[in-house]
PLY file of the C-alpha trace (Angstrom):
ply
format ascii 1.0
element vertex 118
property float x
property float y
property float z
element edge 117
property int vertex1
property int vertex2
end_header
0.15 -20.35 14.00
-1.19 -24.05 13.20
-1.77 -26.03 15.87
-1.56 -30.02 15.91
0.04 -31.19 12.68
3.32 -28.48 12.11
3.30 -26.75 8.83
5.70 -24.34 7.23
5.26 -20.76 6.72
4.02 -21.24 2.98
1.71 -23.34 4.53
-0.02 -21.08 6.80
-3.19 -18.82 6.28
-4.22 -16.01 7.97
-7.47 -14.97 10.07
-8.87 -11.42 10.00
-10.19 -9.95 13.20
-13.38 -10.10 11.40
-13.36 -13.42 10.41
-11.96 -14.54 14.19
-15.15 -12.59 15.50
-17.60 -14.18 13.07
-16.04 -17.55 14.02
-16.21 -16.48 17.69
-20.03 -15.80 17.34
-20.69 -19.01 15.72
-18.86 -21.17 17.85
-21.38 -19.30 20.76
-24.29 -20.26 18.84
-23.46 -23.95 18.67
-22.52 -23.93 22.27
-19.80 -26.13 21.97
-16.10 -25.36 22.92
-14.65 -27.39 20.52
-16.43 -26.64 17.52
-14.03 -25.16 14.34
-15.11 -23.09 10.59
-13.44 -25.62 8.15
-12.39 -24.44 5.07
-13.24 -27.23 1.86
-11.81 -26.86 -1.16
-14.15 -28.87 -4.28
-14.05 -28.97 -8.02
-16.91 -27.17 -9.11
-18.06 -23.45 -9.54
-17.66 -21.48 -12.53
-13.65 -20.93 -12.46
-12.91 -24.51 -11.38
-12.42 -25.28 -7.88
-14.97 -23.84 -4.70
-14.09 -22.63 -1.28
-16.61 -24.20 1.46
-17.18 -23.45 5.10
-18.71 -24.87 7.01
-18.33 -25.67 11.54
-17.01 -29.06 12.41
-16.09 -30.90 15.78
-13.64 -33.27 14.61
-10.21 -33.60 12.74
-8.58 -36.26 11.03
-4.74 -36.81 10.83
-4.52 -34.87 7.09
-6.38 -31.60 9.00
-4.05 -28.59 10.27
-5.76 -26.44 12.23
-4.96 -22.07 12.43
-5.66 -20.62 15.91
-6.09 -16.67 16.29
-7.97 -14.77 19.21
-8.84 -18.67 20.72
-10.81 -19.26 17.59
-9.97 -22.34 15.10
-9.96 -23.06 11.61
-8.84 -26.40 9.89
-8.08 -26.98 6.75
-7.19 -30.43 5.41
-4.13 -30.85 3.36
-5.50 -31.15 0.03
-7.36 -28.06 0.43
-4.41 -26.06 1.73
-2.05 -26.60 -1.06
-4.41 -24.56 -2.97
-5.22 -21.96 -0.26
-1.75 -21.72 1.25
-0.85 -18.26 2.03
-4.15 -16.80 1.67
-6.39 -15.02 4.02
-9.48 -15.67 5.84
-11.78 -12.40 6.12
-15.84 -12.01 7.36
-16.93 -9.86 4.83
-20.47 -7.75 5.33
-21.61 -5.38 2.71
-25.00 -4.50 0.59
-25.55 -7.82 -0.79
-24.95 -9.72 2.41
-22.18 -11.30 4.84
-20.13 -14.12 3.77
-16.98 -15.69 4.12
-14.02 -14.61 1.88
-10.81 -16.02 0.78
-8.16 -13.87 -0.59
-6.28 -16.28 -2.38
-2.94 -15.63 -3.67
-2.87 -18.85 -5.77
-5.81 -17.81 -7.57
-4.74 -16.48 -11.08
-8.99 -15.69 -11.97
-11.76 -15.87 -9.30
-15.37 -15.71 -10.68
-17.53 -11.98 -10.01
-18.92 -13.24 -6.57
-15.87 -14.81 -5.18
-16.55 -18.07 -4.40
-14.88 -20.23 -6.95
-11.54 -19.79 -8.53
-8.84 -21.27 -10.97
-4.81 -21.84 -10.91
0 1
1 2
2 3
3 4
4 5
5 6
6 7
7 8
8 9
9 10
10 11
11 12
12 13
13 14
14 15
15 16
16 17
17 18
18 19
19 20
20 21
21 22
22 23
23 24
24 25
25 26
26 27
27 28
28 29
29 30
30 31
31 32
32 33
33 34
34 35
35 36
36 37
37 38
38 39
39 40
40 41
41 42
42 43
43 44
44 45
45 46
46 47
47 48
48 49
49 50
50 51
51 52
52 53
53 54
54 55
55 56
56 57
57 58
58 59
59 60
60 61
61 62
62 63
63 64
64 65
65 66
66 67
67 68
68 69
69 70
70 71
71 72
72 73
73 74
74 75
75 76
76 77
77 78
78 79
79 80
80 81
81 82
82 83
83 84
84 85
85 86
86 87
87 88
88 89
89 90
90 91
91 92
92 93
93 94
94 95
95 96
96 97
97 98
98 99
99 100
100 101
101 102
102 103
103 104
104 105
105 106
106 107
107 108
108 109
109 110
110 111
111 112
112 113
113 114
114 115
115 116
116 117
């Protein structure tokens, strides 16, 4: 559920455990309690837009933020119009660990993932 600014149930995404637990792990790292994964949408990448992650410590008014497990992600408005409804995963396989979207907006993602069109 978002926490802060309200937003509707097409406006929600969802958290894996695995991404929650990745998220978790960082926030230990930094060693600060208040430290979130926001998610950036850009233009850019081969298919159009690109997802972006990276931690932050603040919020602005435009930000919602997603709680699961006491983890939290926030995603500014912009951004979630184009993400809304998707889900947040930690993905770790052969070629390495990364952050995933599974977008439901998407209509073509390029072959690694991390840039897609509408």
């Amino acid at each position: 559920m978002p926490d802060g600014n309200a937003a509707t149930d097409e406006q929600t995404i969802q958290i894996s455990d695995n991404a929650a637990r990745r998220i978790s792990e960082l926030v230990e790292q930094e060693g600060k309690a208040d430290v979130m994964l926001r998610i950036v949408i850009s233009g850019g990448g081969c298919s159009g837009f690109r997802y972006g992650f990276e931690l932050d410590d603040k919020k602005t008014g435009e930000d919602l933020v997603f709680e699961r497990n006491g983890i939290r992600v926030v995603v500014d408005g912009v951004s979630l119009d184009l993400i809304k409804g998707a889900e947040l995963d930690y993905v770790e396989d052969l070629i390495g660990s990364f952050f995933a979207l599974k977008n439901p907006n998407a209509s073509s993602t390029c072959g690694c993932g991390t840039s897609f069109s509408i």
